[in-house]
N, CA, C and O atoms as CSV, one atom per row, in Angstrom:
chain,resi,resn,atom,element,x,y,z
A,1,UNK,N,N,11.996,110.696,-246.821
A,1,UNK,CA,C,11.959,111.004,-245.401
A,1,UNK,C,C,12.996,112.075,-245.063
A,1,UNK,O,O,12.748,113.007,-244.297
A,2,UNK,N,N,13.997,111.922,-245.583
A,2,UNK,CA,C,15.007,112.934,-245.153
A,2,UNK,C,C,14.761,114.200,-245.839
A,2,UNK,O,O,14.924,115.253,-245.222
A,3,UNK,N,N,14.373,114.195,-247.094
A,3,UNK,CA,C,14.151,115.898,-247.767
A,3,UNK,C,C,13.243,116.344,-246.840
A,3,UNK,O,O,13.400,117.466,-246.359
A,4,UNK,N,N,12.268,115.616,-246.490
A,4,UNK,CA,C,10.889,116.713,-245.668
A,4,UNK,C,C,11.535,117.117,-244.909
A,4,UNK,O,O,11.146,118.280,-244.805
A,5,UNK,N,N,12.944,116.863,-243.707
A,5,UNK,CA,C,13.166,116.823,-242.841
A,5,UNK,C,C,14.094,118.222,-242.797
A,5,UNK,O,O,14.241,119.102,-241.948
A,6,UNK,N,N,14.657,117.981,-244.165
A,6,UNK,CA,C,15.851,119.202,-244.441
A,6,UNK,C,C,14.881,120.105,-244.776
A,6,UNK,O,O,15.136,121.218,-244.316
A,7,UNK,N,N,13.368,120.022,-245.707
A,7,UNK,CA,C,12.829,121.423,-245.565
A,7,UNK,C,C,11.898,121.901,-244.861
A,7,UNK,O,O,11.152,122.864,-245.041
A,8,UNK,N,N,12.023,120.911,-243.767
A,8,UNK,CA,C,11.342,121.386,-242.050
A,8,UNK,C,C,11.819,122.637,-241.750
A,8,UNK,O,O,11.379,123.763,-241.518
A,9,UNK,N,N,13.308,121.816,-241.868
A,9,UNK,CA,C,14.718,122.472,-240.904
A,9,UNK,C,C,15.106,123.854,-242.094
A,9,UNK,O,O,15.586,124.767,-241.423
A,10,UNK,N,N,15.055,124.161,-243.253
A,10,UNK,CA,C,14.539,125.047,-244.029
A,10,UNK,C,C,13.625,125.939,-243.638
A,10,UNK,O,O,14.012,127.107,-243.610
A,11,UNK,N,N,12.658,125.746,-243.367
A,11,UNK,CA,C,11.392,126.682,-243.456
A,11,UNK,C,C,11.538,127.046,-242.246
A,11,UNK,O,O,11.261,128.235,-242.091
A,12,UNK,N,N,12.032,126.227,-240.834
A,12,UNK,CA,C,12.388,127.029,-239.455
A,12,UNK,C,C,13.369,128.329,-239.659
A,12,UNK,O,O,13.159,129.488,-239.300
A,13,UNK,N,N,14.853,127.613,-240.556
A,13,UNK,CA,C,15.197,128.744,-240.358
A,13,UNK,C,C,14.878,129.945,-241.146
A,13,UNK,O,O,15.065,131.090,-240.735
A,14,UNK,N,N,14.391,129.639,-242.292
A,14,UNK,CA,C,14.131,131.144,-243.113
A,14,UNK,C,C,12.900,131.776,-242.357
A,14,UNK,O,O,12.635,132.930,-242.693
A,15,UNK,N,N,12.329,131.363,-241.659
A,15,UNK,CA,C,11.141,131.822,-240.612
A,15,UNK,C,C,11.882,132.873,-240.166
A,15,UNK,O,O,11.809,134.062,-240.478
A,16,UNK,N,N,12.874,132.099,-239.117
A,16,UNK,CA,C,13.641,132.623,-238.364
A,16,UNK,C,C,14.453,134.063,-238.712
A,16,UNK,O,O,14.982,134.896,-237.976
A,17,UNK,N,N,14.366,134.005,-239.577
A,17,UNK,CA,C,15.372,134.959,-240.367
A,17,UNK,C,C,14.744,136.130,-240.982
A,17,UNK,O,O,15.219,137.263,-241.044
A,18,UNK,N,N,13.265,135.589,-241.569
A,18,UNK,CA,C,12.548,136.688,-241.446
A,18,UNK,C,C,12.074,137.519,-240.645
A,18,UNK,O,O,11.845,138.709,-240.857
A,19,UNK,N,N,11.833,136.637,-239.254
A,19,UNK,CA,C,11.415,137.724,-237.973
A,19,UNK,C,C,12.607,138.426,-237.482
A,19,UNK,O,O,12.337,139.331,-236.692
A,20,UNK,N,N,13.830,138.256,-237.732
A,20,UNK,CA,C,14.674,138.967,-237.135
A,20,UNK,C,C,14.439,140.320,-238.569
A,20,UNK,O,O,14.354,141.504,-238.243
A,21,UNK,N,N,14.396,140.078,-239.428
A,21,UNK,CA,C,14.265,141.013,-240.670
A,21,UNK,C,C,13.002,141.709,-240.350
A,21,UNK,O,O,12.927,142.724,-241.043
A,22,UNK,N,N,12.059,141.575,-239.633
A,22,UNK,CA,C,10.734,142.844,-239.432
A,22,UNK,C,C,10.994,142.892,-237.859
A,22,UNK,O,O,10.246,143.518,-237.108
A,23,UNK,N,N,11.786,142.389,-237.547
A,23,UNK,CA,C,12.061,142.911,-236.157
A,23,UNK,C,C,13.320,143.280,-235.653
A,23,UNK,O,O,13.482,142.804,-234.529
A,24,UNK,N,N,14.168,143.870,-236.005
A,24,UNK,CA,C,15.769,144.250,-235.742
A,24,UNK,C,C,15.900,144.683,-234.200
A,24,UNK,O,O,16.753,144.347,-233.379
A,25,UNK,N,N,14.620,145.662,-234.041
A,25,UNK,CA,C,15.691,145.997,-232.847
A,25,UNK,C,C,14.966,145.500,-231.840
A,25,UNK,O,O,15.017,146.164,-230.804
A,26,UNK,N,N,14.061,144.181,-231.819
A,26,UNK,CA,C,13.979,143.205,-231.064
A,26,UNK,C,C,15.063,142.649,-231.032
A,26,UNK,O,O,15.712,142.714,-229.987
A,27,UNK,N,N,15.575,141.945,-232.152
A,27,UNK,CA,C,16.496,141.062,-231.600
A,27,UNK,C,C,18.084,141.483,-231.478
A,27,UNK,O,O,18.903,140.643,-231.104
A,28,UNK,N,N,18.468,142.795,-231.805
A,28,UNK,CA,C,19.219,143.490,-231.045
A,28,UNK,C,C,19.112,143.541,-229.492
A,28,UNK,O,O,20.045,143.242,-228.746
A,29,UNK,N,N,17.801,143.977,-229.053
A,29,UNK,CA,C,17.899,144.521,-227.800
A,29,UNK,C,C,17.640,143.076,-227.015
A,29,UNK,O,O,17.606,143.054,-225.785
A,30,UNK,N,N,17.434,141.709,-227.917
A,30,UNK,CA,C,17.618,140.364,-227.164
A,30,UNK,C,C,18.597,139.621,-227.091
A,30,UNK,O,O,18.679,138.772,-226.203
A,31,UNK,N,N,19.608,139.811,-228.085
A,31,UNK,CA,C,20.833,139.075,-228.335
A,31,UNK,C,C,22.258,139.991,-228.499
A,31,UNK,O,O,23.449,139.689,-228.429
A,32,UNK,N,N,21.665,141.029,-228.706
A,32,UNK,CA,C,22.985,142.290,-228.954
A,32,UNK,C,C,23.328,142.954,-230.162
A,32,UNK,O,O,22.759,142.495,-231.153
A,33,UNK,N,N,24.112,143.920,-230.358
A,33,UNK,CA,C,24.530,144.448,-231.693
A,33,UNK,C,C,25.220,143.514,-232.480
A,33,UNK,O,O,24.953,143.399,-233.676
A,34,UNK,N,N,26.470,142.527,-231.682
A,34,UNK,CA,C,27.524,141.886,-232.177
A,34,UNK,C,C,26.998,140.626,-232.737
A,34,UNK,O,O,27.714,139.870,-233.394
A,35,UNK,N,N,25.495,140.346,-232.432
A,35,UNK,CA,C,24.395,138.636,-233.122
A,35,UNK,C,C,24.574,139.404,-234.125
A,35,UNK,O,O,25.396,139.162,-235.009
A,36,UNK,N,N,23.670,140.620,-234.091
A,36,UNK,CA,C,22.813,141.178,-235.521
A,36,UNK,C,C,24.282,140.964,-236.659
A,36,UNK,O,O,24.517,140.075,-237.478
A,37,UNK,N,N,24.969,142.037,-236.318
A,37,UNK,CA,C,26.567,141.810,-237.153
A,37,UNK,C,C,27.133,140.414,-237.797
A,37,UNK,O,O,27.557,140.311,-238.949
A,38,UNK,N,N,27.071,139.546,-237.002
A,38,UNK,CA,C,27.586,138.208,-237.149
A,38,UNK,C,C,26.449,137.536,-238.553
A,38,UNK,O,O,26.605,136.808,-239.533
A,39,UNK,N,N,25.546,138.137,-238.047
A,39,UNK,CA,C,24.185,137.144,-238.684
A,39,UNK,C,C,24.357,137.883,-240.005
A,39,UNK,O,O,24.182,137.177,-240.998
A,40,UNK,N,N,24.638,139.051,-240.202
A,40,UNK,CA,C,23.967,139.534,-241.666
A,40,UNK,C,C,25.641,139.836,-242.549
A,40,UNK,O,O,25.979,139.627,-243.714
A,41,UNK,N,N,26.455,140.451,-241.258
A,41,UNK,CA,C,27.490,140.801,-242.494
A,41,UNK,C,C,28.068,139.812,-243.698
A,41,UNK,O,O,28.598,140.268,-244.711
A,42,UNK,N,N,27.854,138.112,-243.394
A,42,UNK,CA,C,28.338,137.671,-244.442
A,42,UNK,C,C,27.662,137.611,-245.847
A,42,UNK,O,O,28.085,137.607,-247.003
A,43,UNK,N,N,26.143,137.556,-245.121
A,43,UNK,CA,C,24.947,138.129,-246.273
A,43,UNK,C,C,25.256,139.211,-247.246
A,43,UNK,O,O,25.193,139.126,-248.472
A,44,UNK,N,N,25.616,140.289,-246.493
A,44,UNK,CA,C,26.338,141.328,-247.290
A,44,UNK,C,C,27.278,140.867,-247.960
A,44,UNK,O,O,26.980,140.486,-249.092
A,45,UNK,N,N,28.787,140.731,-247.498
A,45,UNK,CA,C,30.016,140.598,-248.412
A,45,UNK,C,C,29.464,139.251,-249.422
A,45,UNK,O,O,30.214,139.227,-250.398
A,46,UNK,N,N,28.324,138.031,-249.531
A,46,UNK,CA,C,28.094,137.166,-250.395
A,46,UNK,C,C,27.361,137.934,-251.552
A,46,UNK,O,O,27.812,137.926,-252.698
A,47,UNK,N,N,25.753,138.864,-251.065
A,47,UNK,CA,C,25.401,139.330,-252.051
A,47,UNK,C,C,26.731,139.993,-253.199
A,47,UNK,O,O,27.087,139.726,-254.347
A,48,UNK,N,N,27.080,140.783,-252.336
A,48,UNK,CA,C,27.539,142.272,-252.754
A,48,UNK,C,C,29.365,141.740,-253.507
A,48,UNK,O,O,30.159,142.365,-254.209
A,49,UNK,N,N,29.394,140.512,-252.987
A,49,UNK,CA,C,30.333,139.807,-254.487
A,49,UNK,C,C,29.921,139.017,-255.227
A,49,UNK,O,O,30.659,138.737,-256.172
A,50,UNK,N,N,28.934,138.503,-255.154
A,50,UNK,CA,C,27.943,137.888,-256.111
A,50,UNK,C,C,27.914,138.812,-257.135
A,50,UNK,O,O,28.294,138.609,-258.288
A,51,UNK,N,N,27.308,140.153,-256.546
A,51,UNK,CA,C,26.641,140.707,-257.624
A,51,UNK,C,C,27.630,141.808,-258.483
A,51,UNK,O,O,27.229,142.528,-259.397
A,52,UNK,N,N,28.979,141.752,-257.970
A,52,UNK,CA,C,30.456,142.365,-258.603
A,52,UNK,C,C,30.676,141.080,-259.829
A,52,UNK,O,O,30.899,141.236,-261.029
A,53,UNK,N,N,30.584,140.294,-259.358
A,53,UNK,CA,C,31.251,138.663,-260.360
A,53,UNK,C,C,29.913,138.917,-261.351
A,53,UNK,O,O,30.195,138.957,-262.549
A,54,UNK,N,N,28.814,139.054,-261.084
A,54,UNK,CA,C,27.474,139.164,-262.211
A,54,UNK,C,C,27.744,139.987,-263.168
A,54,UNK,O,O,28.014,139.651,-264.321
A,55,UNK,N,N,27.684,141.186,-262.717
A,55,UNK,CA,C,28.158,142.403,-263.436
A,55,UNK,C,C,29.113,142.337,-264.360
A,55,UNK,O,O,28.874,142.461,-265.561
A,56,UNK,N,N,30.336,142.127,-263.847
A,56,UNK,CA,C,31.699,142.273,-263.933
A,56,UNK,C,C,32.160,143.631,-263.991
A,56,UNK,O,O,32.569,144.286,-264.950
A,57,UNK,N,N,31.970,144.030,-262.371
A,57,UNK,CA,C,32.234,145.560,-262.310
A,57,UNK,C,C,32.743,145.417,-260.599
A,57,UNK,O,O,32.099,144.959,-259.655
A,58,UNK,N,N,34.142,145.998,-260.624
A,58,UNK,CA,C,34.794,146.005,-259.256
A,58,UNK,C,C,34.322,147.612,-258.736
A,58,UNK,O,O,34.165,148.501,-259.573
A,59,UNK,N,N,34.199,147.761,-257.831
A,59,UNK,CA,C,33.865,149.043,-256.912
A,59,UNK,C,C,34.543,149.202,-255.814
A,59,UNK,O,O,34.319,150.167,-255.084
């Protein structure tokens, strides 16, 4: 009962996350520059040291 529940609550948000991803400057021009920022930059600094520690290459 509880897994279905967590990948309800899963599949809402990666939904979610995709429409902001084919729609940017919808949800810029609905929530602001400073959402969009908040929402993705940690995406960035996680990939983008993820993929320094993979490598093993500092830039």
């Amino acid at each position: 009962m509880m897994t279905s529940m967590r990948q309800g609550f899963l599949r809402q948000l990666l939904g979610q996350i995709g429409w902001v991803l084919r729609h940017p400057a919808k949800y810029v021009g609905r929530f602001g520059f400073g959402a969009f920022q908040v929402l993705f930059l940690p995406v960035l600094v996680t990939g983008t040291t993820l993929t320094m520690l993979y490598t093993g290459r500092l830039r």
